[in-house]
C-alpha positions as CSV (number, residue, x, y, z in Angstrom):
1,X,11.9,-5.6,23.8
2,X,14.4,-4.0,21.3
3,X,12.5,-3.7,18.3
4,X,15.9,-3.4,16.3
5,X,16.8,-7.2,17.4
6,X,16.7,-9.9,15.0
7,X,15.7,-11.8,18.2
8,X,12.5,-13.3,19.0
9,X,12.9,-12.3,22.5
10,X,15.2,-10.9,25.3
11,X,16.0,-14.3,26.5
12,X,18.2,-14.7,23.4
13,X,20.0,-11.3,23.7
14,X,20.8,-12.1,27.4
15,X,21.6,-15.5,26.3
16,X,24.3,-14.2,24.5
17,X,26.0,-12.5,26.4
18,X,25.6,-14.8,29.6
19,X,27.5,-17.1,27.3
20,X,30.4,-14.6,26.4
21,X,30.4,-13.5,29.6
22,X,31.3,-16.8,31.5
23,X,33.2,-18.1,28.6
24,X,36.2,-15.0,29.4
25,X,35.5,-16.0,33.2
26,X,36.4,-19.1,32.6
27,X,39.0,-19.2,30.3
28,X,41.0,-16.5,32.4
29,X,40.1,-18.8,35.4
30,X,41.9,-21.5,33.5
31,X,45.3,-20.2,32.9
32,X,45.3,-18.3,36.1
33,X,44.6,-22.2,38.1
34,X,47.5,-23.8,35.5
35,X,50.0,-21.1,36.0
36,X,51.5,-22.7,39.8
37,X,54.3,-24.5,38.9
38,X,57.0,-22.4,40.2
39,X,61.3,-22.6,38.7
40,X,63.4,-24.6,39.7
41,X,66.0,-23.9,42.1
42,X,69.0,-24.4,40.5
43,X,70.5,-27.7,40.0
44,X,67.1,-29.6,40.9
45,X,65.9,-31.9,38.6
46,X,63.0,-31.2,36.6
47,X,59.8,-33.0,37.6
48,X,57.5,-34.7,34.7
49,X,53.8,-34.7,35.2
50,X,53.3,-38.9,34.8
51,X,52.5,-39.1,31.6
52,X,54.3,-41.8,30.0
53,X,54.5,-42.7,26.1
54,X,57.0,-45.9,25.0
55,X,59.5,-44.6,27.1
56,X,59.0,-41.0,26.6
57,X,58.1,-38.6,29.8
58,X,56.3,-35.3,29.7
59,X,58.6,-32.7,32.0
60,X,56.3,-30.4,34.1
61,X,57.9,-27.3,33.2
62,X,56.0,-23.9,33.6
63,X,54.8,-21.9,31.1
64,X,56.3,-19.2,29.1
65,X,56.2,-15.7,30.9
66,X,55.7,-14.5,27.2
67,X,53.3,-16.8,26.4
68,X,51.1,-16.0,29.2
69,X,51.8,-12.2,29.2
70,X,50.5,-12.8,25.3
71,X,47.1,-14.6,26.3
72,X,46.5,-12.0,29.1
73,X,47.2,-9.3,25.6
74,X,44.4,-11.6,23.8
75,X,41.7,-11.7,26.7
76,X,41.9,-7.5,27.5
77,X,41.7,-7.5,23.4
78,X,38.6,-9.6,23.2
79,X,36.9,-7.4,26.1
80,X,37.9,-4.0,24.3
81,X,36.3,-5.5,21.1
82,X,33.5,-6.0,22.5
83,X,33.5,-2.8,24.1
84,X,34.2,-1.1,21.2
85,X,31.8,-3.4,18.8
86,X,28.8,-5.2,18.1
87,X,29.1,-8.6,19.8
88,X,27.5,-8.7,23.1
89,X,24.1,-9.7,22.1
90,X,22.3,-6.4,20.9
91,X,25.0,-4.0,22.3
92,X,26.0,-1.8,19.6
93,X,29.1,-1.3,20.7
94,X,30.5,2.2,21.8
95,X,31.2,3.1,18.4
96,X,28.3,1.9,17.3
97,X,29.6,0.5,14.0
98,X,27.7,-1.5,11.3
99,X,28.5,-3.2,8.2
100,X,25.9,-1.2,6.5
101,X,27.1,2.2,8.1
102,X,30.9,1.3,6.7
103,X,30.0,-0.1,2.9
104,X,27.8,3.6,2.5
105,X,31.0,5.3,3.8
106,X,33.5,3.4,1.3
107,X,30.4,4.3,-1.6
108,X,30.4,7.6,-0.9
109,X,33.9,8.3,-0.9
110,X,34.6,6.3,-4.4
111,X,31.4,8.9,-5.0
112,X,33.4,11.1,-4.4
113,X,36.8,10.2,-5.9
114,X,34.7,8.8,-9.1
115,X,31.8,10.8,-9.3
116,X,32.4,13.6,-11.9
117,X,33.6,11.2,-14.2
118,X,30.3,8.6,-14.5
119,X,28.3,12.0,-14.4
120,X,30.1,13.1,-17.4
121,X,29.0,10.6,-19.3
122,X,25.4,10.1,-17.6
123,X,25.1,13.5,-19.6
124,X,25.4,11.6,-22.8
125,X,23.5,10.0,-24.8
126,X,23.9,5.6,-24.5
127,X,25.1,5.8,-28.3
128,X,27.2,8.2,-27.5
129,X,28.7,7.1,-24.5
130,X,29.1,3.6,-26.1
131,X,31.7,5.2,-28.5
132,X,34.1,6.3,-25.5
133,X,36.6,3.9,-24.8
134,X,36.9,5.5,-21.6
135,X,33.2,4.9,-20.9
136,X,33.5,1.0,-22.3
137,X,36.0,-0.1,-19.8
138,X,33.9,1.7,-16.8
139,X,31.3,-0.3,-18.2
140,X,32.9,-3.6,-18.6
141,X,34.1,-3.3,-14.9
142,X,30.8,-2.9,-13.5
143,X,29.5,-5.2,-15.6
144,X,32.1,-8.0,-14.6
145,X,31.0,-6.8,-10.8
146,X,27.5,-7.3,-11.5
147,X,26.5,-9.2,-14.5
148,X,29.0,-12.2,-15.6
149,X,27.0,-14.2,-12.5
150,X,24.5,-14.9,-14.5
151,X,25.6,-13.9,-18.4
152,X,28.7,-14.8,-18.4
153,X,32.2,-12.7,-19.0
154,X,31.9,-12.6,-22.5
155,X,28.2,-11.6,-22.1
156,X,27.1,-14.8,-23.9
157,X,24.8,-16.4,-21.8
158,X,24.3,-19.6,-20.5
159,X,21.2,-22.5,-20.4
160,X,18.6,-19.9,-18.9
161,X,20.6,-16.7,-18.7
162,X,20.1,-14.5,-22.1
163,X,23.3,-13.7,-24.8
164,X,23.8,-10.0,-24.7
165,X,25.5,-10.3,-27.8
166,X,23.4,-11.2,-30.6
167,X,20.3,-9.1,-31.9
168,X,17.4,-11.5,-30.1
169,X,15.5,-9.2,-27.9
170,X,12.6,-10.1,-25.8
171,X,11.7,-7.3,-24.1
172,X,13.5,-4.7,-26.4
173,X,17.4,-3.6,-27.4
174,X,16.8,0.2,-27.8
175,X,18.8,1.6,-25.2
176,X,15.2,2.9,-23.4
177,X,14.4,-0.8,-23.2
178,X,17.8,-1.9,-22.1
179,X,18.0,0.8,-19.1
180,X,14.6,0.1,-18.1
181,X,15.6,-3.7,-17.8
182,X,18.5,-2.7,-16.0
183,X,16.7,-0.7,-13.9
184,X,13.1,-1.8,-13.0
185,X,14.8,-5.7,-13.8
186,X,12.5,-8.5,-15.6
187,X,9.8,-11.4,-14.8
188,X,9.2,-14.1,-17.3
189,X,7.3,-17.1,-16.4
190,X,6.4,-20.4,-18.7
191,X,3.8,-21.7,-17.6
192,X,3.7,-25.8,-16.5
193,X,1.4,-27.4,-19.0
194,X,2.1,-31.4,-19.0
195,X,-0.6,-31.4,-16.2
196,X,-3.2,-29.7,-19.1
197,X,-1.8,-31.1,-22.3
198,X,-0.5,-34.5,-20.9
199,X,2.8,-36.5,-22.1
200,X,1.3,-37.2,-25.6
201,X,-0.4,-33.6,-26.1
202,X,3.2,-32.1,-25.1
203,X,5.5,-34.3,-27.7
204,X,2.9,-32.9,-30.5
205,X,3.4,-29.1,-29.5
206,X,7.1,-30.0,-28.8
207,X,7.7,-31.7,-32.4
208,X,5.5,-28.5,-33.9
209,X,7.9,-26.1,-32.3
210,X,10.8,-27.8,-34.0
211,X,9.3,-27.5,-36.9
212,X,9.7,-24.1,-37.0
213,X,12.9,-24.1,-37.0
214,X,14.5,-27.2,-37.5
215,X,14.8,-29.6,-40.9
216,X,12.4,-32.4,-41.4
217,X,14.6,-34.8,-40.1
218,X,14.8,-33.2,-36.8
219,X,11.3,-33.6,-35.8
220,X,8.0,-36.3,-36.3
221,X,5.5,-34.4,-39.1
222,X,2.8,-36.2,-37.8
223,X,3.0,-35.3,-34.1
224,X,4.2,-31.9,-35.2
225,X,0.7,-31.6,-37.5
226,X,-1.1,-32.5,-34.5
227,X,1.0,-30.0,-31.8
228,X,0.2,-27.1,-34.6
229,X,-3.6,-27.2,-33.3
230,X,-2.6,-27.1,-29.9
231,X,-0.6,-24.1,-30.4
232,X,-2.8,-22.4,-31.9
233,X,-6.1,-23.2,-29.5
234,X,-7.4,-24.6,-26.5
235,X,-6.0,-25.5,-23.6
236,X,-2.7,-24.2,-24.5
237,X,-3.4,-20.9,-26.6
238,X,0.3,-20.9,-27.1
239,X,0.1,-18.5,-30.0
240,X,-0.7,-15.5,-27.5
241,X,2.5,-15.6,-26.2
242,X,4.4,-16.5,-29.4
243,X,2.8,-15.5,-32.0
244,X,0.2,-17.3,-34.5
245,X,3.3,-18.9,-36.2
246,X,5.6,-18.9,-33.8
247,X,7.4,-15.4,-34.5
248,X,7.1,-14.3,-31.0
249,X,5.5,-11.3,-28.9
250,X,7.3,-8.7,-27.8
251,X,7.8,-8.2,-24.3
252,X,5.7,-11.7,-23.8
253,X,7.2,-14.9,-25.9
254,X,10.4,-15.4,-27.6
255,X,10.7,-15.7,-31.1
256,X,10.7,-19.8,-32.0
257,X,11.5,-19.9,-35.3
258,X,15.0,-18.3,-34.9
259,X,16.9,-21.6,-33.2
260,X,17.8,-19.0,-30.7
261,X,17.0,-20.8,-27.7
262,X,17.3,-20.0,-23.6
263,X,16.5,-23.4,-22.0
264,X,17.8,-25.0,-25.1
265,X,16.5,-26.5,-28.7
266,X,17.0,-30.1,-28.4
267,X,13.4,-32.1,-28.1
268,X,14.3,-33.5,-25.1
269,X,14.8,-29.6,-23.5
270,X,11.4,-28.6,-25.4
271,X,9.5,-31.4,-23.9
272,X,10.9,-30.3,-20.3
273,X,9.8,-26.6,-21.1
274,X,6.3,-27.1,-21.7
275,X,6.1,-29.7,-19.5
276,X,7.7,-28.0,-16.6
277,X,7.5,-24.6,-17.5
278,X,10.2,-22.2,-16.2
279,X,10.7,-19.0,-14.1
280,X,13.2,-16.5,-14.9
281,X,14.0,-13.5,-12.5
282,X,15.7,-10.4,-13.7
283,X,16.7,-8.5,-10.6
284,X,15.9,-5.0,-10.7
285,X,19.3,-3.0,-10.1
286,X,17.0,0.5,-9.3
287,X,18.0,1.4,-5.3
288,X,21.8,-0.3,-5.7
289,X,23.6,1.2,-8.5
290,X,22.7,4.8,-9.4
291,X,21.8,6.2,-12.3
292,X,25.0,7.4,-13.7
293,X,26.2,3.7,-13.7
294,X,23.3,2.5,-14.8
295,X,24.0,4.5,-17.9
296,X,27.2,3.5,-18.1
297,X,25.6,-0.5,-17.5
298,X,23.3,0.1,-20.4
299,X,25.6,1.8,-22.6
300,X,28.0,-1.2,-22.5
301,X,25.4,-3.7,-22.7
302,X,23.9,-2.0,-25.7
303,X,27.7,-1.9,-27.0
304,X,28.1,-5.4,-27.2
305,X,25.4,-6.0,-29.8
306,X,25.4,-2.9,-31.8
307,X,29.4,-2.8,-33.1
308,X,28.7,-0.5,-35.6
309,X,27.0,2.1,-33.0
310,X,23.4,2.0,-35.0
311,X,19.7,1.1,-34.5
312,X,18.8,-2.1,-35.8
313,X,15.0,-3.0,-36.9
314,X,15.0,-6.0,-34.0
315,X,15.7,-3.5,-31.6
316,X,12.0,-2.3,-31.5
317,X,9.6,-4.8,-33.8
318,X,8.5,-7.5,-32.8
319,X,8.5,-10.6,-35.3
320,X,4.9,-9.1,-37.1
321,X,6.6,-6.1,-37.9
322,X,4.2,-3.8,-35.3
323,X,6.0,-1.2,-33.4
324,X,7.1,-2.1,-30.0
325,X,6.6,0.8,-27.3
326,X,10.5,1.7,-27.5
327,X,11.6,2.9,-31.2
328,X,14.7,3.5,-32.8
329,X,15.9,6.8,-31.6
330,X,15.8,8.3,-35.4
331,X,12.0,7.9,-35.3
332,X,9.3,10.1,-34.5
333,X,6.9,9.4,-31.8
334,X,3.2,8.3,-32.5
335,X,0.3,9.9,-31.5
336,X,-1.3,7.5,-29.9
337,X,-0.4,3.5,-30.2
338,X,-2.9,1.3,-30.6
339,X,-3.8,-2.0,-28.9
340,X,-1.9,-4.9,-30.0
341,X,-3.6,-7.0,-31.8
342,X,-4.9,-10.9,-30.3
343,X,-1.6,-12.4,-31.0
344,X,0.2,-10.1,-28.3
345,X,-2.5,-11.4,-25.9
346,X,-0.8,-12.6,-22.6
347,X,-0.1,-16.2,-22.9
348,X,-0.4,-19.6,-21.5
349,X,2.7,-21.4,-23.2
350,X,4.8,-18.8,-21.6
351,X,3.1,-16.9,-19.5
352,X,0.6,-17.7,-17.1
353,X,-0.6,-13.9,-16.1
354,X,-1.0,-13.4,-12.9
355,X,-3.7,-13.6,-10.6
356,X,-5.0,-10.1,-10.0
357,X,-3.8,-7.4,-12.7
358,X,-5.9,-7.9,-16.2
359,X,-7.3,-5.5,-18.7
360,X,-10.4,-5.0,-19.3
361,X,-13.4,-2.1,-19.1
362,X,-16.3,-0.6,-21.2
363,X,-16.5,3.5,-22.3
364,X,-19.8,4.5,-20.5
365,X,-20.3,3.4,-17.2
366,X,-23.4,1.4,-15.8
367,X,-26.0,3.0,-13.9
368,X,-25.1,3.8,-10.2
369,X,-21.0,3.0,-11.1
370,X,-18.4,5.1,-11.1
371,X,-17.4,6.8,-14.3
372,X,-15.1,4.5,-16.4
373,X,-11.9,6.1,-18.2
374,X,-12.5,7.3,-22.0
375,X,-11.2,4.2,-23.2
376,X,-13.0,1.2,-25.0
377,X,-11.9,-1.7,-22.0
378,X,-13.8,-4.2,-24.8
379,X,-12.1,-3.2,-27.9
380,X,-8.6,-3.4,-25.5
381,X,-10.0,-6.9,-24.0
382,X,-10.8,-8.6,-27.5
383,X,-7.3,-7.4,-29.2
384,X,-5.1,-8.4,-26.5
385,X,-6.4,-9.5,-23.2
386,X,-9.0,-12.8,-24.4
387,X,-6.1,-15.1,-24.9
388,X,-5.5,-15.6,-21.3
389,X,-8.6,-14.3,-19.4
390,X,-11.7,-15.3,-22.2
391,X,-14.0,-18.0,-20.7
392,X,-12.7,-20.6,-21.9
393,X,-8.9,-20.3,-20.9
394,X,-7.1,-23.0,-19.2
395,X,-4.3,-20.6,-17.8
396,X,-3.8,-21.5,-14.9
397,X,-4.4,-19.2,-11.8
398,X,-5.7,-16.6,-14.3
399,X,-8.9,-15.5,-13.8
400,X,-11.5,-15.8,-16.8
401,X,-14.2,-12.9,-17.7
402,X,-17.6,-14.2,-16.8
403,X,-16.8,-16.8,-14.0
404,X,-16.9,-14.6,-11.0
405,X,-15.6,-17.2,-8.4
406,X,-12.4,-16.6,-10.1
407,X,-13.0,-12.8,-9.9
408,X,-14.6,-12.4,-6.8
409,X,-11.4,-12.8,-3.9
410,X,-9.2,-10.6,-6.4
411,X,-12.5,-7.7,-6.6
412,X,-12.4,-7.4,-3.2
413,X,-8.6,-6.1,-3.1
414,X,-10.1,-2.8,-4.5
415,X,-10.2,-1.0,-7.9
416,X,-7.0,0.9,-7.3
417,X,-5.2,-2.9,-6.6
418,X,-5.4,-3.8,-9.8
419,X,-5.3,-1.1,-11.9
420,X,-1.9,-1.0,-10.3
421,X,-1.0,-5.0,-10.7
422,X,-2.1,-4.4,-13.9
423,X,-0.4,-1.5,-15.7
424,X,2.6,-2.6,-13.7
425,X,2.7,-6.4,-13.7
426,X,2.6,-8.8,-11.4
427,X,3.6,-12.1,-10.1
428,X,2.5,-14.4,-7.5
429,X,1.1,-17.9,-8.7
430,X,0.6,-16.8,-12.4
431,X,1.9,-14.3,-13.9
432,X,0.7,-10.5,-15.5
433,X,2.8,-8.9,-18.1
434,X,3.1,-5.2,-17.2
435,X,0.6,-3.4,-19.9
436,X,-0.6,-8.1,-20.6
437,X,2.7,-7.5,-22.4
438,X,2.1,-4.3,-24.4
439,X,3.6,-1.2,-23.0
440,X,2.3,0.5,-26.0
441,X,-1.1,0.7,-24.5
442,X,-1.5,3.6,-22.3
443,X,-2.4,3.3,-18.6
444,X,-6.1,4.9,-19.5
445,X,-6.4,1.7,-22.0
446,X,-5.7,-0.8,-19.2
447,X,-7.6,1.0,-16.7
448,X,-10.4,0.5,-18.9
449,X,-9.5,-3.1,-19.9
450,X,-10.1,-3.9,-15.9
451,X,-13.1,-2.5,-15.6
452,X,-14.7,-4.3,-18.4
453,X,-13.6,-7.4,-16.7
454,X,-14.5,-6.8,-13.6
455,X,-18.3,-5.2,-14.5
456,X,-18.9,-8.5,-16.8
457,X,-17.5,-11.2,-13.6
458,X,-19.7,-9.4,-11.2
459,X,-17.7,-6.4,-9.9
460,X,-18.8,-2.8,-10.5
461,X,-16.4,-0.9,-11.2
């Protein structure tokens, strides 16, 4: 069988062509059988065929010798096509041409015609290439290409679909953060909690939401008192996604005391939010657009909300003022960040972390285990990682430290499995932040963060 066949057998390929093949058979055997009627002699009437409409009579003339000189033209086309083409089933054609083969051809030659100029700039810095006018209108073409789908041609957004305009960043507006959300593209997942909170328990954390941004009016005190305690504990634990007051998590929760809002701010959008929960998919543009337009992307997009061509401070702090992992170019590096603290823990009001990838891992290993990284996996586990996988979580599909059911089917995928799911996120029915949401943590810390879980839910690690 020809393995290259989107066929699920030969029967279909021969199919195919048996199909073409009698259909040119049969249509030349068709004209050929009507072409008998012979001129006229001259002076003879012409003959009609018998047809006969209210008096009008259908003349059986022959046809046109330029008509059916022109179909013979069509039928020797359609076989040298075919010939020539893809078309008979999986013959290739003698050319063997593909779409695929002819869009990398018409890349490579604007490559080639365009090239020097987005390399130019890819030797820039994004600041720097954002001042270029030149550079801008490169950018805003591709972006129209790529982007307005989804954000819109004046970059604004719509319900679902982020403004690149404003200075609300989830996952980061330094132009590191923006390329690598260009590039490597972005999951966010809310989780579904009407099923866990019910239709009374989500009005209360809906009507506390509002509150935090909204005037009295706007929203019922009492219910709002009430949602408070939900955010900020069990089953929802919304606070590790958005912050103990609702300021946000970077890279994990938006910020909900801004009235910025993505799915909308109204009570009736809230309650549909938490009671639904929502999925949002940043494609990852890594593999389709290369890296000198990728710069170009980034440059533009970081354009749009920095008119003035400098940092600002939402660029790279999150809403408690703690360094995200990306900071302001003008700053200096640190040493070595620390783990974020509980509030940054992946969340369940916005992020059910998925099933396999957690942190988690003591110093020292146990007797007869294999040597754990340096790093404390408990001291990373009780600053960030308890919010979604302690005990008593009622994430969904998130597996909690201790109950080794939960554990057990994601152990047996192997250590290097999810060290991997872990330090780079992962989605399947829950979801897990890349880093639980802190890239600031380094991949030693996570390693570690793993292991811990794993050795105290019956793994060794």
């Amino acid at each position: 069988m020809n393995t290259t066949s989107h066929f699920t057998s030969d029967f279909w390929n021969y199919y195919i062509i048996g199909i073409i093949v009698l259909s040119f058979i049969g249509l030349i055997w068709l004209l050929l059988s009507q072409n008998k009627v012979k001129p006229l002699p001259k002076g003879e009437d012409v003959k009609t065929t018998g047809h006969d409409w209210d008096g009008i009579e259908e003349y059986n003339n022959p046809m046109p010798r330029w008509w059916f000189y022109l179909y013979i033209l069509t039928w020797l086309f359609g076989i040298g096509y075919l010939a020539l083409y893809p078309g008979l089933g999986d013959f290739k054609g003698l050319r063997n041409w593909t779409s695929v083969g002819e869009y990398r051809a018409e890349v490579d030659a604007a490559k080639a015609k365009y090239g020097t100029i987005y390399a130019k700039y890819g030797k820039m810095s994004v600041e720097d290439t954002a001042k270029q006018p030149e550079a801008r209108t490169i950018g805003k073409n591709l972006f129209d290409t790529y982007c307005i789908q989804c954000h819109g041609s004046d970059a604004k957004g719509s319900r679902g679909f982020p403004n690149l305009t404003d200075a609300d960043w989830l996952y980061g507006g330094t132009p590191e953060k923006i390329q690598e959300t260009i590039t490597k593209g972005r999951t966010g997942i809310m989780a579904s909690w009407g099923p866990k909170l019910g239709e009374e328990g989500v009005k209360d954390v809906a009507n506390y939401v509002l509150s935090l941004s909204k005037p009295e009016e706007q929203y019922d005190a009492e219910r709002a008192e009430r949602g408070k305690v939900l955010f900020n504990g069990p089953p929802a634990n919304c606070f590790t996604c958005h912050g103990d007051k609702g300021q946000g998590v970077r890279g994990l929760g938006p910020n909900l005391t801004d009235d910025v809002w993505l799915w909308g701010g109204t009570q009736k959008a809230i309650i549909e939010t938490v009671t639904n929960g929502h999925h949002n998919q940043m494609p990852a543009w890594e593999g389709f657009l290369d890296k000198d337009k990728i710069h170009l992307l980034t440059a533009y997009v970081w354009g749009l909300s920095h008119k003035d061509g400098k940092a600002l401070k939402t660029d790279s702090e999150n809403e408690l003022g703690k360094k995200a992992a990306a900071v302001a170019a003008a700053e200096p590096k640190k040493a070595e960040p620390a783990p974020a603290p509980a509030a940054a823990a992946p969340e369940a009001a916005a992020s059910a972390p998925a099933s396999e990838s957690k942190p988690a891992e003591t110093a020292a290993a146990k007797p007869g285990q294999a040597a754990a990284p340096a790093a404390d996996g408990k001291k990373v586990f009780d600053g960030l990682c308890f919010g979604c996988h302690g005990a008593n979580s009622a994430i969904p599909d998130t597996p909690r430290i201790t109950h080794k059911d939960e554990w057990a089917p994601r152990i047996k995928k192997g250590k290097d499995t999810l060290f991997k799911h872990a330090i780079e996120g992962f989605t399947d029915k829950g979801m897990m932040p890349a880093k639980g949401g802190n890239t600031a943590l380094s991949d030693d810390e996570v390693k570690a963060a793993v292991v811990y879980m794993v050795n105290e839910s019956g793994g060794k690690f």
